[in-house]
N, C-alpha and C positions, 0 to 999 in steps of 0.2 A: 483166578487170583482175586480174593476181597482182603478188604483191609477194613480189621477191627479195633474199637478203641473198648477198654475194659475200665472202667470208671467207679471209683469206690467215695462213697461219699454218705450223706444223711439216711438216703432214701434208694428205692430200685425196683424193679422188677423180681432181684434176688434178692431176699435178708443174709445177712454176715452172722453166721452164729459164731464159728470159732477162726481165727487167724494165728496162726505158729511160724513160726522163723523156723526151719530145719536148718540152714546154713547160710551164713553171711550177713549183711544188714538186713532190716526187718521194713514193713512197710507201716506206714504211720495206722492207725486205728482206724474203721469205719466201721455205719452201720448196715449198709446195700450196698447193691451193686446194680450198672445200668451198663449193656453191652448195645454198643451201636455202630451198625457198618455205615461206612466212606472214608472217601479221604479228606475232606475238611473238619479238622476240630471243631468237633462239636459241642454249641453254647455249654451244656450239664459239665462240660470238663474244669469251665470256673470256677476256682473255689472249693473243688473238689478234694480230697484227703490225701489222694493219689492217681494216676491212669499210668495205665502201659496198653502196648498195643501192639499189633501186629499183623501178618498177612497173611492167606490160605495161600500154598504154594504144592507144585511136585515132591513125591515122596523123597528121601534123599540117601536111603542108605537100602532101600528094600529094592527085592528082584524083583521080574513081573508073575513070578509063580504066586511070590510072597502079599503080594498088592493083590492078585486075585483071589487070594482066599481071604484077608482082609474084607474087600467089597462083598464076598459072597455070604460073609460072617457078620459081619458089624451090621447094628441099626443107626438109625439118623436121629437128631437130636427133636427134642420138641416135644419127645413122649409122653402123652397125660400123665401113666402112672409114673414118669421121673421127675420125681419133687424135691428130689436133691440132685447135688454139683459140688464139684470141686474144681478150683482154679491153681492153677499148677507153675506160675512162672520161675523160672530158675536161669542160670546163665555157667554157663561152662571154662574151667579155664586156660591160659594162654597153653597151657602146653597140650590140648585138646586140638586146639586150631592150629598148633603148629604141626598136626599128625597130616599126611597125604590122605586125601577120600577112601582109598583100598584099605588105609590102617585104622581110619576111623570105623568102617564097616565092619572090622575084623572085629574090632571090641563090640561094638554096636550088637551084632548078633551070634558071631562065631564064638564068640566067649561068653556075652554077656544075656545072649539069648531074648533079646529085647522085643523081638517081632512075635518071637515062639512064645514066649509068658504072653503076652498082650492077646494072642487067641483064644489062651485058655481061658480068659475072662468074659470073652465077647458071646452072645450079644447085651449081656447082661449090662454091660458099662458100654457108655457111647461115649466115642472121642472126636475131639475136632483140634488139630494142634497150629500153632500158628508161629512164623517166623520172624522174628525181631531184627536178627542183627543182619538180615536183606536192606531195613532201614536206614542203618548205617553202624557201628561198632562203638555209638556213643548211646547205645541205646541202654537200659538198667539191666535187661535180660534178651537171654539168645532164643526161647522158646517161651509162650504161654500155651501149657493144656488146658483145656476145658473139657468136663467131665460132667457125663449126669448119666442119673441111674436112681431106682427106686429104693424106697428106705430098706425094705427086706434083705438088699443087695448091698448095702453099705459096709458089710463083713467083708464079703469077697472084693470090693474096692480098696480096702484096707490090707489086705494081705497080698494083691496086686502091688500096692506101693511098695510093701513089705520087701517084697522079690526085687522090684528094680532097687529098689535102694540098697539091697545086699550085692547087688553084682559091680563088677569091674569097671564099666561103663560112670558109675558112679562116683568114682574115686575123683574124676575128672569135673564134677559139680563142685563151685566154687559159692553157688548161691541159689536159696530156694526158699519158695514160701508155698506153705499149703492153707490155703482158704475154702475151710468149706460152708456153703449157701443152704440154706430152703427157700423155693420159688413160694412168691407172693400170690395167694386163691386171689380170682380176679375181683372178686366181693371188694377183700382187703386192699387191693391196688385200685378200685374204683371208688371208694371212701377215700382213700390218701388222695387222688386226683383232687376228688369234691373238695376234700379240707384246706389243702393248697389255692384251689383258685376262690374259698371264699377268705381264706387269707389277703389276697392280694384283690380283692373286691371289696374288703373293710379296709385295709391299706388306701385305696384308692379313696374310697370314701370320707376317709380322716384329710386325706390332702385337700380333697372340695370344702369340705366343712370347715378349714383352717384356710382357706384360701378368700373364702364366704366372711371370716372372721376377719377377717385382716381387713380385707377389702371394706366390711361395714365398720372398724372401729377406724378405718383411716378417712371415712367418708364425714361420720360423725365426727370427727375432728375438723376438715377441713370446715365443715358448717358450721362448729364452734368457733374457728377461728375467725371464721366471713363475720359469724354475730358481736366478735370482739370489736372489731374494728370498725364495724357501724357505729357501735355504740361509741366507741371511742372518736369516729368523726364526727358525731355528735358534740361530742363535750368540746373538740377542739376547734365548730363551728357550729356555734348555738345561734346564729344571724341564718346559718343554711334550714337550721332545722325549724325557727320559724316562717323561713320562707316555704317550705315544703308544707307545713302547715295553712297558710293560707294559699294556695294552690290548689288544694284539696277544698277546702272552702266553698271555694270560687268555683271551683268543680261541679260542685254540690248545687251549688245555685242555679248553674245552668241545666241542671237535670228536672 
């Protein structure tokens, strides 16, 4: 079991080309996306546009025939040639959860054929699904997918969705967002690094130099002020400053 946080914000790993509401409320706008496992909230989630997240868990409605052809079928994510993704959160509703495990299954596959279409696609699309409302049931959605697959293959992705969302299973989605990505060439994500950290290296350098400022015109003050006051215990004892005078003098003499 890991726990992933999905984080949509300026920048990523993934670019955000298109974001859709399919059903329910919609997620605020972004331009990337940054996925990062643990379980501590991670700093990038400040500020962020949006995150959801979730956890790798046991399959929950498949047999073990079904889970072994699964494994023997499917590839693992990370593919060079897969350049795109699709992020899939949605949440289910109350009268879904209030169905017993045997009756969820029953729509799940017996009707709705949810295992059996998702082979016919495989290995073409790679999936990774993740569980929210193990979190808790205050959570915004009950499933996030993650999806990638090469661009040639973004047709048969499309008519993948086409099929579950015509089935029965479906009728029971109360909310869904489809997000689809293209991963950042690593050129392009190591320019974006470079320009970021001399972001905050001219940042840092503007506070020295205003720091430098301050500090010398508050210095040059106080010297102006010591010089005011000289001058002015001057005028207010002209008996001190001819004694200071012949002091000096006499100084003189003995040298």
């Amino acid at each position: 079991m890991r726990f992933y946080w999905f984080i949509g914000g300026d920048a990523g790993a993934w670019r955000i080309v298109k974001t859709q509401r399919i059903m329910g409320d919609p997620l605020p706008a972004a331009a990337g996306l940054q996925i990062i496992s643990g379980t501590a909230p991670p700093a990038e989630a400040s500020g962020a546009a949006w995150v959801v997240r979730g956890i790798t868990s046991n399959e929950r409605y498949s047999t073990r025939l079904e889970k072994g052809q699964l494994a023997a079928k499917q590839e693992g994510l990370g593919r060079p040639e897969a350049t795109r993704a699709a992020l899939i959160p949605l949440r289910k509703n109350a009268a879904w959860w209030g169905l017993t495990q045997d009756e969820r299954r029953s729509i799940f596959e017996a009707r709705s054929r949810h295992i059996e279409i998702g082979l016919r696609y495989l290995p073409a699309v790679a999936r990774r699904l993740h569980h929210c409302r193990d979190l808790g049931e205050n959570e915004p959605f009950d499933f996030i997918t993650w999806f990638e697959y090469a661009p040639s293959h973004e047709p048969a992705f499309n008519a993948l969705l086409a099929e579950l969302r015509a089935s029965e299973e479906w009728k029971y989605v109360e909310r869904e967002m489809d997000i689809r990505l293209v991963r950042v060439s690593p050129k392009d994500l190591l320019r974006r690094r470079c320009r970021s950290a001399s972001t905050s290296l001219h940042h840092s350098q503007g506070l020295r130099h205003l720091f430098h400022f301050k500090f010398s015109h508050s210095l040059a003050s106080d010297i102006n002020r010591l010089s005011i006051s000289k001058h002015f215990f001057r005028l207010k004892n002209p008996l001190s400053e001819i004694s200071l005078k012949r002091a000096s003098n006499q100084n003189n003499e003995y040298q």
